[in-house]
C-alpha positions as CSV (number, residue, x, y, z in Angstrom):
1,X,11.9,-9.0,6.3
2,X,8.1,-8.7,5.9
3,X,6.4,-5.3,4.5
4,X,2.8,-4.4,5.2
5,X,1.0,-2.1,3.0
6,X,-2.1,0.0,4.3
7,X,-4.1,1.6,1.3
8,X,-6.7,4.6,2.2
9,X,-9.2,5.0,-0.4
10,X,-11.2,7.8,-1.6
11,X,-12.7,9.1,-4.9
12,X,-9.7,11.3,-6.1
13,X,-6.8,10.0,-4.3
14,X,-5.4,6.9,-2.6
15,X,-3.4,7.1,0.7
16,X,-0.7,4.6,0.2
17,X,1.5,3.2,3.5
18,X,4.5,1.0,3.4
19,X,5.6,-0.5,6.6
20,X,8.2,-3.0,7.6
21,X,7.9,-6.0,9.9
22,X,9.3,-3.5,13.4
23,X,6.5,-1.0,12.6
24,X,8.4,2.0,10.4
25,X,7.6,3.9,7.8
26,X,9.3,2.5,4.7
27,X,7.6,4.4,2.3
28,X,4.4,6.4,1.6
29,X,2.7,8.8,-0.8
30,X,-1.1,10.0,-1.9
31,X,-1.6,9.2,-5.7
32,X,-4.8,10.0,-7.8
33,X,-7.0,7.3,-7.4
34,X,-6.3,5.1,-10.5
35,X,-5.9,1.5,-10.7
36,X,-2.8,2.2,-12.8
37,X,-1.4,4.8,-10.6
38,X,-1.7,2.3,-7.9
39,X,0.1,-0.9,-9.4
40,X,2.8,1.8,-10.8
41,X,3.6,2.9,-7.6
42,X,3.7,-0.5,-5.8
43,X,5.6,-2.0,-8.7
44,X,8.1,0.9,-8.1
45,X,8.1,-0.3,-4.4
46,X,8.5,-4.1,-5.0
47,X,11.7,-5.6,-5.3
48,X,12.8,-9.3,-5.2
49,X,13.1,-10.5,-1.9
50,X,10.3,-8.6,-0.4
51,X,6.9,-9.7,0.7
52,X,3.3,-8.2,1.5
53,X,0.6,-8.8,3.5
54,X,-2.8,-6.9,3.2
55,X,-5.8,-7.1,5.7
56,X,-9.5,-5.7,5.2
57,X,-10.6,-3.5,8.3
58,X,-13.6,-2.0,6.5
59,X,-17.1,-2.6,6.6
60,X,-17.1,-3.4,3.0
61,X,-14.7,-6.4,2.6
62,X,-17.2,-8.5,4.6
């Protein structure tokens, strides 16, 4: 199974999505926005076995 994760970004907090290949909700949580709190929580997430694929919509990844 493939996992998607959609990542929200403001100043003070980080809107983190986890979503499976069929479109539901396999996990998500708003954590202060800290590269360390990040990879912590995505590194609680990931498990063998398990992919990810990200996509830029925003004006800024161009």
């Amino acid at each position: 199974m493939t996992y998607f994760t959609g990542i929200d970004l403001s100043l003070r907090s980080v809107s983190i999505c986890v979503v499976d290949d069929r479109g539901e909700v396999c996990r998500e949580a708003k954590v202060d926005a800290h590269v360390d709190v990040i990879i912590d929580w995505l590194r609680a997430w990931a498990v063998t076995n398990r992919t990810a694929s990200a996509s830029c919509v925003s004006q800024s990844c161009k």
